[in-house]
N, CA, C and O atoms as a DFTB+ gen file, in Angstrom:
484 C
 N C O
     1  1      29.236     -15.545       4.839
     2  2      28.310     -15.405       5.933
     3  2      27.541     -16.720       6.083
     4  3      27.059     -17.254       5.084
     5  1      27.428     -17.193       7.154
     6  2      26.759     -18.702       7.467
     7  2      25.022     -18.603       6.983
     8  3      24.505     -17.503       6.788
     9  1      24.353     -19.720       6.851
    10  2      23.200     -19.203       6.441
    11  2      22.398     -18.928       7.425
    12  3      21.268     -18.485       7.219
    13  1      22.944     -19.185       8.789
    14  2      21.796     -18.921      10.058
    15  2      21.730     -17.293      10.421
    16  3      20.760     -16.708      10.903
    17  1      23.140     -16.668      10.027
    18  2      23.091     -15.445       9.996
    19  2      22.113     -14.665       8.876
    20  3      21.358     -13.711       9.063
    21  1      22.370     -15.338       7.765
    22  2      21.282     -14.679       6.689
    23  2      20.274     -14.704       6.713
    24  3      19.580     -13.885       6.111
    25  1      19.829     -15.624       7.398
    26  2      18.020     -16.126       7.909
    27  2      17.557     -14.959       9.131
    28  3      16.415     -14.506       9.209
    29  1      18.645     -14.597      10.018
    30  2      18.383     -13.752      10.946
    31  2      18.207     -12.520      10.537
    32  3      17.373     -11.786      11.067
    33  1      18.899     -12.180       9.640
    34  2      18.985     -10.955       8.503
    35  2      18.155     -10.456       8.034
    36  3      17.913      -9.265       8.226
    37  1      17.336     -11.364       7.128
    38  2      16.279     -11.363       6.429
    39  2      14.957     -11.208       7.580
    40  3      14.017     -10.478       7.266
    41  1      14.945     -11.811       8.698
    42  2      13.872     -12.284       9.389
    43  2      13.519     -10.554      10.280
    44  3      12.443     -10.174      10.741
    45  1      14.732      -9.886      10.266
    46  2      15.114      -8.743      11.151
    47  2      14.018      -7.559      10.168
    48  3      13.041      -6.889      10.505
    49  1      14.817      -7.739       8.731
    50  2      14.155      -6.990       7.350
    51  2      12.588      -7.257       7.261
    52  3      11.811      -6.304       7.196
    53  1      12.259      -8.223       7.261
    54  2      10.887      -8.620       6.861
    55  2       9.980      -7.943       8.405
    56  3       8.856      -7.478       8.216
    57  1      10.499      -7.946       9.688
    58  2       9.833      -7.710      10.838
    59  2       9.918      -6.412      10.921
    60  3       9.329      -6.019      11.928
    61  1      10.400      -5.545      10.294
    62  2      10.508      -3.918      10.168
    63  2       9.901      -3.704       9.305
    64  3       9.131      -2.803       9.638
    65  1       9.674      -4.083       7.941
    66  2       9.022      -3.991       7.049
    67  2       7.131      -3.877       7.157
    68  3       6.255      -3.259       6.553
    69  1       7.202      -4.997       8.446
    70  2       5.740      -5.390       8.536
    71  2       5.608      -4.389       9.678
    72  3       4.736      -3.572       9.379
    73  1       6.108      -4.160      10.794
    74  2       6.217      -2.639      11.953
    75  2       5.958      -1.844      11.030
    76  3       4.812      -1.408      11.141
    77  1       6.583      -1.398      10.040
    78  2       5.867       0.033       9.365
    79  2       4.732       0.162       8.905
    80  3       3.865       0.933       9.314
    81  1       4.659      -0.662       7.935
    82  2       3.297      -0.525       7.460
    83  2       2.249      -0.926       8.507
    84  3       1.121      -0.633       8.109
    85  1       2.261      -1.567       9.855
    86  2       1.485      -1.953      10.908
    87  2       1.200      -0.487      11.447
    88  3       0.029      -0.251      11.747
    89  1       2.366       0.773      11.644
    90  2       2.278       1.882      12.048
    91  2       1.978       2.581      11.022
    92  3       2.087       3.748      11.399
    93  1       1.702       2.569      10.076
    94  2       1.027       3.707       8.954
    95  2      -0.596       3.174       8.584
    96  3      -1.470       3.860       8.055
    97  1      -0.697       1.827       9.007
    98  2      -2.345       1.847       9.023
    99  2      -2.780       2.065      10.155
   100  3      -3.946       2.458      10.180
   101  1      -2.061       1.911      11.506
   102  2      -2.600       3.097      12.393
   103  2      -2.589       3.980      12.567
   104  3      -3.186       4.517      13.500
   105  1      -1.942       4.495      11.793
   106  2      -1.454       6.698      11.554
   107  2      -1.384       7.057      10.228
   108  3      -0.368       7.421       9.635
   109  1      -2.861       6.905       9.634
   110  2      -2.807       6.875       8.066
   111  2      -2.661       8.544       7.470
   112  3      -3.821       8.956       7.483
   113  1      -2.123       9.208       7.169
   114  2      -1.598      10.491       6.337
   115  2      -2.057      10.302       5.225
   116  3      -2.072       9.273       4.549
   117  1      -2.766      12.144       4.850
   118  2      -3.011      11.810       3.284
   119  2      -1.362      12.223       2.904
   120  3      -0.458      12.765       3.540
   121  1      -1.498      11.626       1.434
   122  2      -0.810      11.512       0.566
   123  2      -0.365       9.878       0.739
   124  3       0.253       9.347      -0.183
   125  1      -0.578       9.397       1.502
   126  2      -0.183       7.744       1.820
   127  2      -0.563       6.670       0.523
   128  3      -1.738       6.790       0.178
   129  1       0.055       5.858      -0.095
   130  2      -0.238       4.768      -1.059
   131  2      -0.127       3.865      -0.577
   132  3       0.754       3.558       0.226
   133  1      -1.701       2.728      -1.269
   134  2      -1.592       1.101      -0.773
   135  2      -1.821       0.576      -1.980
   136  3      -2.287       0.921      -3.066
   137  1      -1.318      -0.431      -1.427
   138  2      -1.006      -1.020      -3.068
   139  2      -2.098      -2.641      -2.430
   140  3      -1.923      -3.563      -1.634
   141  1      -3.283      -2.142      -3.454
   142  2      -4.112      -3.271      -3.027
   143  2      -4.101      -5.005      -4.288
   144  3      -3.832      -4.830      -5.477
   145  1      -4.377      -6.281      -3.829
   146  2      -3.781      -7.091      -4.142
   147  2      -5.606      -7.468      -4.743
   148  3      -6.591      -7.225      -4.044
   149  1      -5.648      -7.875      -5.667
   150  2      -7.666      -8.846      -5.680
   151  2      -7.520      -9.277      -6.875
   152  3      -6.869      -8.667      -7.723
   153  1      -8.029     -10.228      -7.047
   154  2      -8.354     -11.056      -8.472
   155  2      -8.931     -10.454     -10.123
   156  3      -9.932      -9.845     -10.502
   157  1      -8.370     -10.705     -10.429
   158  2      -9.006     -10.175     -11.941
   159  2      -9.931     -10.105     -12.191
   160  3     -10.673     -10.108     -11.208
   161  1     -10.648      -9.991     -13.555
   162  2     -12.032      -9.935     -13.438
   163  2     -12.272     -11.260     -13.833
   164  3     -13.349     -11.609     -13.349
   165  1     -11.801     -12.079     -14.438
   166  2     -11.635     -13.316     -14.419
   167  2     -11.866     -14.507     -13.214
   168  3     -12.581     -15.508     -13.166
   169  1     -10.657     -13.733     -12.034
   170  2     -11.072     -14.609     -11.044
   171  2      -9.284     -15.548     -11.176
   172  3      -8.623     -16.065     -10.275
   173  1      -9.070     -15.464     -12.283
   174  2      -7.754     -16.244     -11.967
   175  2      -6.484     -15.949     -11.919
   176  3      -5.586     -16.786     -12.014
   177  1      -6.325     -14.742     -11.767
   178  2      -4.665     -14.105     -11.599
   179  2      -5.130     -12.876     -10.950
   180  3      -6.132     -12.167     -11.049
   181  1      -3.486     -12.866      -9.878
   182  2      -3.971     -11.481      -8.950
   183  2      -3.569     -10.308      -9.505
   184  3      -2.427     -10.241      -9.960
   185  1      -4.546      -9.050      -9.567
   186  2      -4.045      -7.586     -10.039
   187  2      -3.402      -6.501      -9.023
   188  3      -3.107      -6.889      -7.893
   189  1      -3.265      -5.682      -9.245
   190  2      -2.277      -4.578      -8.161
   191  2      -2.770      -3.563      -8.834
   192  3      -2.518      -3.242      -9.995
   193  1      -3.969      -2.721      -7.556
   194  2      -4.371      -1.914      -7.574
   195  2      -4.050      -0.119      -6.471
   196  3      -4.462      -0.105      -5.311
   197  1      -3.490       0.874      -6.921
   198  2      -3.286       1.497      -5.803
   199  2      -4.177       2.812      -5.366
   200  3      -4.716       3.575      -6.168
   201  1      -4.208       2.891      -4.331
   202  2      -5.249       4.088      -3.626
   203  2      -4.078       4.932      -2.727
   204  3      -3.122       4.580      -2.037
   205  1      -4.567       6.007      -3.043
   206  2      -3.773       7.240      -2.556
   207  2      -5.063       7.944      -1.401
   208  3      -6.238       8.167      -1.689
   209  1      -4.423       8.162      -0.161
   210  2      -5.199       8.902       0.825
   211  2      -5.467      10.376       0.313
   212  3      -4.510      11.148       0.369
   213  1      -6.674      10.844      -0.180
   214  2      -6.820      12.206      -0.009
   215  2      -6.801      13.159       0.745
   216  3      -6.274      14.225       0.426
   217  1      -7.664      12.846       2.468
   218  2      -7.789      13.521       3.306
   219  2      -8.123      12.318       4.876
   220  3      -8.530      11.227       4.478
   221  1      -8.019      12.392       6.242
   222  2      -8.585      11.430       6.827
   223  2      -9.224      11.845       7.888
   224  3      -8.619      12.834       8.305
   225  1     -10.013      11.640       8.461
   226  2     -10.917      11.661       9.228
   227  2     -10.628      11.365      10.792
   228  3      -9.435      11.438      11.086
   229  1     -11.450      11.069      11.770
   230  2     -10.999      10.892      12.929
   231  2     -11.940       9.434      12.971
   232  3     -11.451       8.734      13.857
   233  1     -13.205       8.679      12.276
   234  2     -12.721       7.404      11.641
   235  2     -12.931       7.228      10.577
   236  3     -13.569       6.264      10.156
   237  1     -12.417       8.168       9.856
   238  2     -12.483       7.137       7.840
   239  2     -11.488       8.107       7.456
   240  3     -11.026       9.061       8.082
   241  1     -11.229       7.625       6.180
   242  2     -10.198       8.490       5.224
   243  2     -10.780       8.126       3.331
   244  3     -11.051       7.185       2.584
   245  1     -10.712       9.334       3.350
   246  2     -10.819       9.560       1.589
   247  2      -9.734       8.971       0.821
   248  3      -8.577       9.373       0.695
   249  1     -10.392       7.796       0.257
   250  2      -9.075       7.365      -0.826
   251  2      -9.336       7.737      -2.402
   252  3     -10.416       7.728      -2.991
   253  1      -8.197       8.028      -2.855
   254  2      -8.345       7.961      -4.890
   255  2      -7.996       6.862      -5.071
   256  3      -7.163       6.343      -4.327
   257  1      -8.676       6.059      -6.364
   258  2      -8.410       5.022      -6.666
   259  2      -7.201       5.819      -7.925
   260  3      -7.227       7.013      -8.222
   261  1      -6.247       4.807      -8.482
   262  2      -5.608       5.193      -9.594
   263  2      -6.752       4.811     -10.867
   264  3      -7.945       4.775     -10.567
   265  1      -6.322       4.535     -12.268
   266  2      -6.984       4.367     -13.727
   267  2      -6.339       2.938     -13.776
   268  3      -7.143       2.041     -14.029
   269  1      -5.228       2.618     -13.611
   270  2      -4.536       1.511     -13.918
   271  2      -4.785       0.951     -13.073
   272  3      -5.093       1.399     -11.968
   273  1      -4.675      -0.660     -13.548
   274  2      -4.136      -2.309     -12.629
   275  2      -3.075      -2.625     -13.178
   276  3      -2.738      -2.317     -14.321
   277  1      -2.325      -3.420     -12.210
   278  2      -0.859      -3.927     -12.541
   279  2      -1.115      -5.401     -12.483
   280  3      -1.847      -5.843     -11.597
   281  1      -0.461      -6.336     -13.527
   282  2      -0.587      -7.351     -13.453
   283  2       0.740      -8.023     -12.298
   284  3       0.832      -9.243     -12.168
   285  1       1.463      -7.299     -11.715
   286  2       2.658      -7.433     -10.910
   287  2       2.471      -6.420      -9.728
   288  3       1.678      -5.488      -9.869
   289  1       3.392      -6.624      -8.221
   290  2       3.442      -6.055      -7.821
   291  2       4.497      -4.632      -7.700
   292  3       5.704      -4.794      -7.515
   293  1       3.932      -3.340      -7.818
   294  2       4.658      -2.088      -8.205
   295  2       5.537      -1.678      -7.026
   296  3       4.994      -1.407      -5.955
   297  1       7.322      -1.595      -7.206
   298  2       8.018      -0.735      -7.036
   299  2       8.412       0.356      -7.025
   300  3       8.922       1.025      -6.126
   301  1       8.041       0.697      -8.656
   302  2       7.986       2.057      -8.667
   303  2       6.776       2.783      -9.361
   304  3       6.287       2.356     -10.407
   305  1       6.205       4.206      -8.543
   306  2       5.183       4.572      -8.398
   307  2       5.550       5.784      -9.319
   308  3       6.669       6.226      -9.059
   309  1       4.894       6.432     -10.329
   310  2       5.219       7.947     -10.792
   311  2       3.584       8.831     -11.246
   312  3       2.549       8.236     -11.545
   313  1       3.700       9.857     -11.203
   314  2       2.657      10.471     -11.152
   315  2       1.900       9.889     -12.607
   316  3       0.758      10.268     -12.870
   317  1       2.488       9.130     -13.339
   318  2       1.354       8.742     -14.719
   319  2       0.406       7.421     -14.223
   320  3      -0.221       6.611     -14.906
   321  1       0.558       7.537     -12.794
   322  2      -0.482       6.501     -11.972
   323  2      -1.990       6.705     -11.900
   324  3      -2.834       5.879     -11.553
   325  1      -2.232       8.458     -12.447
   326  2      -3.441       8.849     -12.375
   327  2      -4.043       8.479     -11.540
   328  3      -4.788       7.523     -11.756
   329  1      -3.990       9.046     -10.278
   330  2      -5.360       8.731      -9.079
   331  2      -6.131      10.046      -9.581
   332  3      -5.790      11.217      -9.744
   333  1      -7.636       9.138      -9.799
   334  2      -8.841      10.239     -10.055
   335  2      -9.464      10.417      -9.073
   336  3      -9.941       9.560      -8.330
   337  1      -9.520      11.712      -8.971
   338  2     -10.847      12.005      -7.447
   339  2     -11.545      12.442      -7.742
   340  3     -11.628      13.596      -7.322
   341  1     -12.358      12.092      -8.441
   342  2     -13.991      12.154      -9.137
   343  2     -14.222      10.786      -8.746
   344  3     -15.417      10.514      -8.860
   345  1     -13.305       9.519      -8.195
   346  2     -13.797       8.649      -8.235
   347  2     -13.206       8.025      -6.670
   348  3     -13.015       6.881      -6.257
   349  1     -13.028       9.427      -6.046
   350  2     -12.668       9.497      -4.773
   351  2     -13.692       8.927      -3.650
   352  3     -14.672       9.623      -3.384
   353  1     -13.523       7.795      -3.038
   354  2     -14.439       7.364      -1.662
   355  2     -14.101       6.714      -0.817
   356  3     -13.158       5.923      -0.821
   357  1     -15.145       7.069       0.402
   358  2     -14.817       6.987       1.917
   359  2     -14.626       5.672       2.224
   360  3     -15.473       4.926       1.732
   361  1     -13.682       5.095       2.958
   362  2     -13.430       4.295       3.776
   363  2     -13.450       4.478       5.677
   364  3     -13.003       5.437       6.306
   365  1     -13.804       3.813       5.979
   366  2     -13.444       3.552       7.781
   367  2     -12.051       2.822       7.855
   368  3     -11.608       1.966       7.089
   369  1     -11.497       3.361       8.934
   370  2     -10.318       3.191       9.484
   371  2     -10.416       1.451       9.751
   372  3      -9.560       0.601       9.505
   373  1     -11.481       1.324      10.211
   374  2     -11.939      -0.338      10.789
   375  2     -11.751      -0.906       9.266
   376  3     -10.748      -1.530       8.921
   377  1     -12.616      -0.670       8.585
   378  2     -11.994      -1.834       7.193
   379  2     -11.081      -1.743       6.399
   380  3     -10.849      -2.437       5.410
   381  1     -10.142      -0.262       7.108
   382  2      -8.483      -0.434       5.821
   383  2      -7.642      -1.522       7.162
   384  3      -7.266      -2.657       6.869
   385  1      -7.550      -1.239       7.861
   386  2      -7.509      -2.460       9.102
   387  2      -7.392      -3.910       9.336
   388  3      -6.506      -4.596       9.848
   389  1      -8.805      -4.242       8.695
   390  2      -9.399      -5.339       8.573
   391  2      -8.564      -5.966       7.283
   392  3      -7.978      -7.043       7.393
   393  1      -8.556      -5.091       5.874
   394  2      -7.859      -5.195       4.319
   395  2      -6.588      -5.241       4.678
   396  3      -5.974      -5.917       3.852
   397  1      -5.974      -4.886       5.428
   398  2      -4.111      -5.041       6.318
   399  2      -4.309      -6.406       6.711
   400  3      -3.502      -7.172       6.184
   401  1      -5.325      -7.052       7.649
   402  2      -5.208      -8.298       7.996
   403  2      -5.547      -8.947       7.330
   404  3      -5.447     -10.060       7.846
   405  1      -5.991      -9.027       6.265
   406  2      -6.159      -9.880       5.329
   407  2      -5.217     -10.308       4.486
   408  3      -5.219     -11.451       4.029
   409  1      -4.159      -9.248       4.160
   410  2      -3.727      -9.284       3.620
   411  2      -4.003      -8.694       2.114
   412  3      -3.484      -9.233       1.137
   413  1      -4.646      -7.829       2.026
   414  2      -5.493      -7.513       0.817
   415  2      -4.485      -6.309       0.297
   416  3      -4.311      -6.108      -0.905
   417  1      -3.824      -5.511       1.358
   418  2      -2.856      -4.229       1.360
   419  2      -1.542      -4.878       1.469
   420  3      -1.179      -5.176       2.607
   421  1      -0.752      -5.154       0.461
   422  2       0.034      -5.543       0.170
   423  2       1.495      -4.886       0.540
   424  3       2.603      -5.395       0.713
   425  1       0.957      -3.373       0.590
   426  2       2.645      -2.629       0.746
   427  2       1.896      -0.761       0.937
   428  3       1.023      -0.301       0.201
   429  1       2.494      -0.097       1.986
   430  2       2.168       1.185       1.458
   431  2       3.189       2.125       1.833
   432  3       3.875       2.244       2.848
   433  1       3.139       2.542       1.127
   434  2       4.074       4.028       0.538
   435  2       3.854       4.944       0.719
   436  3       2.945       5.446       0.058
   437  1       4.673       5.891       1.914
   438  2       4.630       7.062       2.678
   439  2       5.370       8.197       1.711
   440  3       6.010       7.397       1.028
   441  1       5.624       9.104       1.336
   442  2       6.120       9.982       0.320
   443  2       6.321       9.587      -0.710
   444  3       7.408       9.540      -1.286
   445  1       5.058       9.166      -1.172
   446  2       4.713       8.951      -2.364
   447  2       5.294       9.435      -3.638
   448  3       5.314       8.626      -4.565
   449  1       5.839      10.790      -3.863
   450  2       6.597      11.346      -4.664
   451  2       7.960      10.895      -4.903
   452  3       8.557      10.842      -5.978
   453  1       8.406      10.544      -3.615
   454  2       9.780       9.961      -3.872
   455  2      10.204       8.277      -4.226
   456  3      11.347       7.821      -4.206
   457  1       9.215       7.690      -4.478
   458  2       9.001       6.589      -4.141
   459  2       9.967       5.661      -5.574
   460  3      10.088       4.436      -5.607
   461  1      10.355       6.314      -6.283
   462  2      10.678       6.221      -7.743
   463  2      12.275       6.192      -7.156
   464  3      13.092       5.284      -7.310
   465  1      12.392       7.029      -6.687
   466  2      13.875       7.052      -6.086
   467  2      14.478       6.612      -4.885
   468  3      15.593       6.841      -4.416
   469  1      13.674       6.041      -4.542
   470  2      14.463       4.937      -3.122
   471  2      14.573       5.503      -1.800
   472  3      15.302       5.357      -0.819
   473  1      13.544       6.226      -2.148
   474  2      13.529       7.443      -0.871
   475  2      12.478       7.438      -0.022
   476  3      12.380       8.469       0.644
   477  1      11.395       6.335       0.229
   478  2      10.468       6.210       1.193
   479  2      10.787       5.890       2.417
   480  3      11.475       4.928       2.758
   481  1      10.227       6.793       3.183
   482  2      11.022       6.676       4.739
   483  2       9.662       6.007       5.667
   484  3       9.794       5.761       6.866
């Protein structure tokens, strides 16, 4: 395959990739995962943090934070991710939005359960 075709390939993948998750932070569902990106406590290497939608609002949505940080970004998600909702809080639609354009929301994951098996649609 020539490489101008593979560049088109890739460029096709990456522009669907970014359409979805562009359409799931405007149509956020609970059970939804983001896999958030921020600095250590250090300050010098990035961690991977994820929040699971509890419930959403008409403008905010209840997120769980998980117990864990990942020093990498996560592929696969399984329920020993522990999202606690005792430590469950509100967000506005405007600043998960704003955290998408930033780039701060790195990736999110619609059937969360299946996500282990290659099955996020």
């Amino acid at each position: 395959m020539k490489k101008s075709i593979k560049i088109l390939i890739f460029a096709a993948i990456a522009f669907s990739f970014a359409a979805c998750n562009k359409e799931r932070i405007d149509n956020p569902q609970a059970g939804d995962v983001y896999q958030i990106e921020r600095p250590d406590i250090d300050g010098h290497a990035m961690t991977y943090q994820l929040l699971k939608v509890k419930s959403v609002g008409e403008n905010d949505l209840v997120v769980m934070p998980n117990r864990l940080y990942y020093h990498e970004k996560v592929y696969c998600i399984v329920a020993g991710d522990y999202f606690n909702s005792k430590a469950a809080f509100t967000i506005s639609k405007s600043e998960l939005k704003k955290m998408y354009d930033e780039d701060k929301i790195v990736d999110i994951i619609r059937y969360y359960e299946d996500s282990c098996l290659g099955n996020d649609k």
